[in-house]
One Martini backbone bead per residue (centre of mass of N, CA, C, O) as a GRO file, in nm:
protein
  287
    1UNK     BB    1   0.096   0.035   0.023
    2UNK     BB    2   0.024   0.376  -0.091
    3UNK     BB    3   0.120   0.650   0.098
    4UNK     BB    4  -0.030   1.009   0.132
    5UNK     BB    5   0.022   1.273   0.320
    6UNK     BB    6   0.003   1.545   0.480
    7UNK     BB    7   0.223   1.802   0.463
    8UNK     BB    8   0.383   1.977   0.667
    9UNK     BB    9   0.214   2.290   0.642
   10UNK     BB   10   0.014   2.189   0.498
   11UNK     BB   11  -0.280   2.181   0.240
   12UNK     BB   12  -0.551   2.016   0.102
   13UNK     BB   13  -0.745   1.940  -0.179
   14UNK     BB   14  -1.004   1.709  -0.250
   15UNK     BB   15  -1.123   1.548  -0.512
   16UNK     BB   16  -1.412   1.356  -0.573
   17UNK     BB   17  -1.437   1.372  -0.883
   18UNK     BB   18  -1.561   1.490  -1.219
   19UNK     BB   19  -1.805   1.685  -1.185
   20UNK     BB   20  -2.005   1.944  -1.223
   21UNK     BB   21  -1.869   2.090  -0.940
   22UNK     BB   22  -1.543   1.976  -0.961
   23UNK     BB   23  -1.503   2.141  -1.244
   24UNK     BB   24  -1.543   2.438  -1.116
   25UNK     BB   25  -1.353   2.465  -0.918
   26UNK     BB   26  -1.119   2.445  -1.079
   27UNK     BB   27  -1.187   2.677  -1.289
   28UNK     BB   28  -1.203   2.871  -0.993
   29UNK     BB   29  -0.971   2.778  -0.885
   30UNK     BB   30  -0.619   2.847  -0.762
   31UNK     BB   31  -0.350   2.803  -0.621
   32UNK     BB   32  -0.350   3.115  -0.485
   33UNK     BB   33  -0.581   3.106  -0.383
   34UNK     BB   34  -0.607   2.917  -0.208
   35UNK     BB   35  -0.396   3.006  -0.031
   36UNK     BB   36  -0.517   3.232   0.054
   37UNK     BB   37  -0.783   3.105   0.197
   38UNK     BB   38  -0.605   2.923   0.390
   39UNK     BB   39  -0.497   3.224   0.568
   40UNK     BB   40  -0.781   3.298   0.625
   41UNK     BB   41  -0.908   3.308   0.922
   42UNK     BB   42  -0.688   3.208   1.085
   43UNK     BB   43  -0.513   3.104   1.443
   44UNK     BB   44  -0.229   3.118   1.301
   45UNK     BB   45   0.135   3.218   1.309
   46UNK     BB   46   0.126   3.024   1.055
   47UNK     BB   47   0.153   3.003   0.765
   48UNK     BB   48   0.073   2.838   0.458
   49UNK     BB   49   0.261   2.771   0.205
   50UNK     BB   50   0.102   2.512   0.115
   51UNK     BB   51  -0.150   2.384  -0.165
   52UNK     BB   52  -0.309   2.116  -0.259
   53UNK     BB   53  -0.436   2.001  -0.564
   54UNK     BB   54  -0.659   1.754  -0.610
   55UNK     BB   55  -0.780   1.496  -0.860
   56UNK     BB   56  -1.008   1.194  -0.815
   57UNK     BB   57  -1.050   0.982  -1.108
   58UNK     BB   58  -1.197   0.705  -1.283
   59UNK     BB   59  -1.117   0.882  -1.534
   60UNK     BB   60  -1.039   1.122  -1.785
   61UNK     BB   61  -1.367   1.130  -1.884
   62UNK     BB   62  -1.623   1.379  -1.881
   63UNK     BB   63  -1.955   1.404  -1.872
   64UNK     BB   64  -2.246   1.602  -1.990
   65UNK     BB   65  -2.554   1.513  -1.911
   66UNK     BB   66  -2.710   1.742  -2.030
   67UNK     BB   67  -2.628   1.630  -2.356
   68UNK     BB   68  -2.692   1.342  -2.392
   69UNK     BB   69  -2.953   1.309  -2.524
   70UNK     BB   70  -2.867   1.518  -2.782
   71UNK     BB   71  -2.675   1.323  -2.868
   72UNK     BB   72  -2.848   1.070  -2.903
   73UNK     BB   73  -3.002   1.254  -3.127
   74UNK     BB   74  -2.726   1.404  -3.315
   75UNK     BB   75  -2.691   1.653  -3.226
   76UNK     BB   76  -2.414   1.576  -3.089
   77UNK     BB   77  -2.090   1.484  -2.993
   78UNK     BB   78  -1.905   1.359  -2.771
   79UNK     BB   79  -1.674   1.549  -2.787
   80UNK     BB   80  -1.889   1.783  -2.694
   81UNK     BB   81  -1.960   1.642  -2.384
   82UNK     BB   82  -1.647   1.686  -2.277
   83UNK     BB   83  -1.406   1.605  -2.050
   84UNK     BB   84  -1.046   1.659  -2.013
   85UNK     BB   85  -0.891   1.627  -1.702
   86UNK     BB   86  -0.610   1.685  -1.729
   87UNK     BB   87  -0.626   1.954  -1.923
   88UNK     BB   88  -0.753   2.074  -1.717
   89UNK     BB   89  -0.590   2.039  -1.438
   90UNK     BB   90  -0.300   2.139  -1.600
   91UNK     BB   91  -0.435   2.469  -1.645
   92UNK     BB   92  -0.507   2.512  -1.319
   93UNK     BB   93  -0.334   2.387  -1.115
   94UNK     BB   94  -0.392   2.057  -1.116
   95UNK     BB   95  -0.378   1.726  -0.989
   96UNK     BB   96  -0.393   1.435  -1.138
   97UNK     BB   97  -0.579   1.139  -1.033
   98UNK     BB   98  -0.616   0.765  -1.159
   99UNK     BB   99  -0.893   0.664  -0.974
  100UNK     BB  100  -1.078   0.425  -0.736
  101UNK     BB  101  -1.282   0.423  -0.494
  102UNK     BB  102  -1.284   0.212  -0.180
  103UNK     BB  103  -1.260   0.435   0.024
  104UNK     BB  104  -1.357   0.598   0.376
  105UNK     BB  105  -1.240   0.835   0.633
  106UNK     BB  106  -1.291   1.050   0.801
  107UNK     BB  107  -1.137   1.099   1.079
  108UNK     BB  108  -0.847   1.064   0.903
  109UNK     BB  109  -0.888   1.213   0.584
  110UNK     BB  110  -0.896   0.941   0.411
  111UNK     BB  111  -0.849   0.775   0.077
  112UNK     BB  112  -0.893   0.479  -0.078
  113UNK     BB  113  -0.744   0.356  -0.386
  114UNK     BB  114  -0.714   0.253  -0.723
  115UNK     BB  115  -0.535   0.182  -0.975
  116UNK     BB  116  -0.636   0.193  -1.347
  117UNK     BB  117  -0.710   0.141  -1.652
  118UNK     BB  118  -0.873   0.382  -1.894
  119UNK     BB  119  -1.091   0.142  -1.957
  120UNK     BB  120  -1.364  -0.019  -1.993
  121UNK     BB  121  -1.301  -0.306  -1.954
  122UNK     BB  122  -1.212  -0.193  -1.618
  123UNK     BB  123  -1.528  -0.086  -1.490
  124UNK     BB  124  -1.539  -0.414  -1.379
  125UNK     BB  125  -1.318  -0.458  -1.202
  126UNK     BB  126  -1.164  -0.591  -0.898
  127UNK     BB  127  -1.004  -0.447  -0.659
  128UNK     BB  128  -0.838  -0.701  -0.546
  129UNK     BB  129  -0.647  -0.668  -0.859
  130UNK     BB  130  -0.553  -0.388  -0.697
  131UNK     BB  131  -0.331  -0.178  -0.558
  132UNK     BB  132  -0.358   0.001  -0.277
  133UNK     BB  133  -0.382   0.336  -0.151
  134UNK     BB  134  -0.368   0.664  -0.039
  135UNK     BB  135  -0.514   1.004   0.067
  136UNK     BB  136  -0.457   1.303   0.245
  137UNK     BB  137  -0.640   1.525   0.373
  138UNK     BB  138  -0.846   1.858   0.459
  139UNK     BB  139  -1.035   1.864   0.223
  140UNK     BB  140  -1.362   1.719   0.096
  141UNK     BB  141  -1.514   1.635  -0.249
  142UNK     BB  142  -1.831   1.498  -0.347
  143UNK     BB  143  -1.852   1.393  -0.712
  144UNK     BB  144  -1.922   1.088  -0.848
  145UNK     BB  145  -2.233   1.022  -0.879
  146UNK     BB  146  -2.405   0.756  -1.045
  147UNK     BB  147  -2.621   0.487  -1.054
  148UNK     BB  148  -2.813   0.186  -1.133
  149UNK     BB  149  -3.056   0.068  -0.989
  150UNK     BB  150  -3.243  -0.122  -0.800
  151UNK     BB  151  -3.564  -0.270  -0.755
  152UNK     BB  152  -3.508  -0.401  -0.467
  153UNK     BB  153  -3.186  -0.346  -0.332
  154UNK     BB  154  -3.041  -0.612  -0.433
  155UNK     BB  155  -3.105  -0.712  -0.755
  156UNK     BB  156  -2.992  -0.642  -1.095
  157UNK     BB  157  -2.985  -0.544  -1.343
  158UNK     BB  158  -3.014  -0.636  -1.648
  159UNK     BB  159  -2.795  -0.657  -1.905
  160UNK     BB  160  -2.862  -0.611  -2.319
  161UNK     BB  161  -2.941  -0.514  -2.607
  162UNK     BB  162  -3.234  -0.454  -2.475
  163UNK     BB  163  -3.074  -0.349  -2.217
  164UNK     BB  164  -3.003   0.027  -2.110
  165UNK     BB  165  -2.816   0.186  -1.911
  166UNK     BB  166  -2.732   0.492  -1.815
  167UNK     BB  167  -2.495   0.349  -1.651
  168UNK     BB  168  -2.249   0.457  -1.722
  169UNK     BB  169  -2.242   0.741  -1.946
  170UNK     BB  170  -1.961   0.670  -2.090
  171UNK     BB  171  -2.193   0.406  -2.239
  172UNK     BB  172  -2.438   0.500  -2.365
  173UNK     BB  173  -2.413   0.531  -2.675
  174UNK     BB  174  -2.298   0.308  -2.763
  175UNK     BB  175  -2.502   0.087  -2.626
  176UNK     BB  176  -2.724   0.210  -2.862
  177UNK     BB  177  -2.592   0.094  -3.115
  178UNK     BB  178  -2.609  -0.158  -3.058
  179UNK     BB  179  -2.889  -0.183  -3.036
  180UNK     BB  180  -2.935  -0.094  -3.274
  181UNK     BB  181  -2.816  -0.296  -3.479
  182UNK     BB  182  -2.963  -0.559  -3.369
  183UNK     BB  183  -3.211  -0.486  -3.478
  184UNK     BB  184  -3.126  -0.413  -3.787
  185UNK     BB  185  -3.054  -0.713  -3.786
  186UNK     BB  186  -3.304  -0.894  -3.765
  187UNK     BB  187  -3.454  -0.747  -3.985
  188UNK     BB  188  -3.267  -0.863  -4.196
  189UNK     BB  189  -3.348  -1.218  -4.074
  190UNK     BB  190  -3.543  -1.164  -4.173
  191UNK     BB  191  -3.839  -1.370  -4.400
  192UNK     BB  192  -4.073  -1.220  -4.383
  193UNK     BB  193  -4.306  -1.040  -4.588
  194UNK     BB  194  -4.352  -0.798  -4.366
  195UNK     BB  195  -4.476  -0.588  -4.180
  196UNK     BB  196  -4.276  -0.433  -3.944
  197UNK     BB  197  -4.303  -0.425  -3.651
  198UNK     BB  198  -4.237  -0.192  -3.431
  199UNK     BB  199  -4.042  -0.042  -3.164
  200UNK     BB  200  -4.023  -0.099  -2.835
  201UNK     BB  201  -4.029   0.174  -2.631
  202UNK     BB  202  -3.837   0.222  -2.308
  203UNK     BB  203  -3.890   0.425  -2.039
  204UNK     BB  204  -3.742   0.468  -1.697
  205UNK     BB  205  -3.855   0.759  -1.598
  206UNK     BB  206  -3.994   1.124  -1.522
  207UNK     BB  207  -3.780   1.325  -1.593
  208UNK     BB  208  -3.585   1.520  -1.762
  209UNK     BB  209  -3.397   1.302  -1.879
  210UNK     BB  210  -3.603   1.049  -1.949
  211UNK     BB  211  -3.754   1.257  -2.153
  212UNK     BB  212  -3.513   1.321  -2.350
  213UNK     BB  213  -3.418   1.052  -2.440
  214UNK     BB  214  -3.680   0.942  -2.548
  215UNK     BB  215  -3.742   1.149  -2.757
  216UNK     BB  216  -3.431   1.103  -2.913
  217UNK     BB  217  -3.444   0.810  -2.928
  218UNK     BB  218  -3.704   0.789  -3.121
  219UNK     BB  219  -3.565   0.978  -3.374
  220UNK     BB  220  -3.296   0.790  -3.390
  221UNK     BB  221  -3.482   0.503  -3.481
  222UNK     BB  222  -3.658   0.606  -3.715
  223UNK     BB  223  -3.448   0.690  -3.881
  224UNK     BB  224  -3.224   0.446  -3.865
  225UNK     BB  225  -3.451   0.215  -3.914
  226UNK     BB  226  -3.746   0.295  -4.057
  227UNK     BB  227  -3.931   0.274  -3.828
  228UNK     BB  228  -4.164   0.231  -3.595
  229UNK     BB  229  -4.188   0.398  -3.242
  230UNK     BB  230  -4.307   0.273  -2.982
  231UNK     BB  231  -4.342   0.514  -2.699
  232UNK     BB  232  -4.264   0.463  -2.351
  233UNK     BB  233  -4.320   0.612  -2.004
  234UNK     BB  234  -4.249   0.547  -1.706
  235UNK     BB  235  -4.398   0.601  -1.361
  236UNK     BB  236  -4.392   0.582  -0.990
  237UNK     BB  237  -4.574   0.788  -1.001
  238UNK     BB  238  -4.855   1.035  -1.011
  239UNK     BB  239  -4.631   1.198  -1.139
  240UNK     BB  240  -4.517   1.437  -1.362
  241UNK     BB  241  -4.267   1.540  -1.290
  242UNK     BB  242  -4.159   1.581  -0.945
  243UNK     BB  243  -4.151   1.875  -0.848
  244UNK     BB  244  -4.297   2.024  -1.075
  245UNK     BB  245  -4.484   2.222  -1.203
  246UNK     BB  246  -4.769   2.265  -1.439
  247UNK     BB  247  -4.674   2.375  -1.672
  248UNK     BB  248  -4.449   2.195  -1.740
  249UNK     BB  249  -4.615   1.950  -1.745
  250UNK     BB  250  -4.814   2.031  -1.971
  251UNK     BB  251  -4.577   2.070  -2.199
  252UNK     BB  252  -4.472   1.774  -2.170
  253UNK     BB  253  -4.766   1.616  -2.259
  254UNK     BB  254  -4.763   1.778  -2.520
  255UNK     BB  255  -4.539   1.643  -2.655
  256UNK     BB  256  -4.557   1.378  -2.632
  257UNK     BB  257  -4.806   1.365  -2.771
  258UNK     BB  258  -4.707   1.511  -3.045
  259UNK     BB  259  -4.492   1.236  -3.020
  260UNK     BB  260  -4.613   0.953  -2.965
  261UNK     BB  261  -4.577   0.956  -2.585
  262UNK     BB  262  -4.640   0.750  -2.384
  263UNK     BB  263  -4.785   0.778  -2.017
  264UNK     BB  264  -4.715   0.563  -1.722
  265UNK     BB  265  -4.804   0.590  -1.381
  266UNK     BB  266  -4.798   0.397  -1.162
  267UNK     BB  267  -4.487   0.266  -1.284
  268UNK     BB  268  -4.367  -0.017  -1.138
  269UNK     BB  269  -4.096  -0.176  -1.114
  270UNK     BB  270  -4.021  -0.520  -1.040
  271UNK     BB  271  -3.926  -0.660  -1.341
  272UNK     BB  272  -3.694  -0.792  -1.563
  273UNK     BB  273  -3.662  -0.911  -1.902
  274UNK     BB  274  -3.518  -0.939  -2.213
  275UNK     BB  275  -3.901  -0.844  -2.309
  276UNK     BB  276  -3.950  -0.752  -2.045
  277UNK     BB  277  -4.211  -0.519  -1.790
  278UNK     BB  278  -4.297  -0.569  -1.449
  279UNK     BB  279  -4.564  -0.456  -1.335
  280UNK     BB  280  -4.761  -0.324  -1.094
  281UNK     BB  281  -5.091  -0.324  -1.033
  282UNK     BB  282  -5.097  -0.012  -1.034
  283UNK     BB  283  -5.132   0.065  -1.309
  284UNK     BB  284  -5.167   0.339  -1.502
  285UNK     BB  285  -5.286   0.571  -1.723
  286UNK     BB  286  -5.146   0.844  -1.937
  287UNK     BB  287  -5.154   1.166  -2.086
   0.00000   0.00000   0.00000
């Protein structure tokens, strides 16, 4: 284990994560003001010499997921969706590690990581397999993201060309390519002459990121495939976008309408397989 205190009369400043609050901070914060602000208001006589900016994560590339969405209906390329942390962090003055977080002690102020190599087939490899660091801060801001979450919380969704992850996010796009390209590939390998049945679109959770994903994910399978996707939103909630407006709520009901996106609000999903998805009693539709 290799271990990195902080240096005596020095202070850290350790971002676990490179998400969009982490990328700020890296943005305005230059090494100076740092320096400044760790001697403003303090109570030794001793200032401060030295200050570590330090960013800790498991990628070298943050995708921007707001921009996600429109990525995936082709507004957008990936490049333009990126965000390369290392030459943030090498422009403003801060020390990029490429390590994925397996530990944290508030206590101690220590956070342990393992250093991986930054390729997707890395992104599940077992952290058993390597060698464990450590790195000791003085302030830590964490801003990691988020997972998949599971429908039980014990069980995890299965993943397959037709069930789709939106995390990690830096695999959404890929992931809907081979999804859309599987498609195309049956479609080729039918011999029935008969006009091909729908696509069955189905997205889970009617947030702004979930509405925006269905709405651009269905006109660009209609455009690739050539064919009617018929695109359903289901809510686990009474209500669409909880927590929003009734004007953007009605709004967005009309939009769906517009294109064509049904929306069936109390449709808890209890279970997943491969070609269905299996919802409580309680399942209701609505416009």
């Amino acid at each position: 284990m290799a271990a990195r205190p902080v240096p005596v009369g020095a202070k850290r400043l350790l971002l676990l994560g490179g998400g969009h609050a982490n990328c700020q901070v890296i943005l305005q914060l230059s090494h100076d003001e740092a320096t400044r602000l760790a001697n403003t208001n303090t109570n030794t006589t001793s200032p401060t010499s030295h200050v570590e900016l330090v960013l800790l994560s498991d990628t070298e590339d943050a995708y921007y997921s707001g921009m996600i969405p429109a990525c995936v209906g082709g507004a957008y390329s990936e490049a333009e969706c990126r965000v390369h942390l290392p030459t943030l962090c090498r422009q403003h003055g801060w020390e990029f590690v490429c390590g994925r977080i397996v530990g944290l002690c508030a206590r101690d102020r220590r956070v342990s990581y393992i250093i991986i190599p930054n390729t997707a087939a890395s992104a599940e490899a077992s952290a058993s397999s390597f060698d464990v660091h450590t790195i000791d801060y003085t302030c830590a801001s964490l801003d990691v993201g988020s997972k998949t979450r599971s429908i039980d919380n014990t069980n995890s969704v299965p993943e397959s060309p037709r069930i789709v992850h939106t995390r990690p996010i830096a695999l959404l796009n890929s992931k809907i390519e081979a999804c859309i390209a599987n498609l195309r590939a049956e479609a080729a390998a039918a011999t029935a002459p008969v006009q091909p049945e729908p696509v069955r679109l189905v997205v889970v959770g009617c947030g702004a990121a979930g509405i925006e994903l269905c709405f651009s994910l269905k006109s660009r399978m209609e455009r690739e495939l050539q064919r009617e996707v018929a695109a359903t939103l289901l809510e686990a909630n009474a209500t669409l976008m909880p927590g929003k407006g009734w004007m953007l709520r009605r709004a967005v009901a009309s939009e769906a309408r517009r294109r064509n996106v049904a929306i069936r609000l109390d449709a808890r999903v209890v279970r997943v397989d491969d070609s269905h998805l299996h919802l409580a009693a309680t399942a209701a539709a609505a416009a």
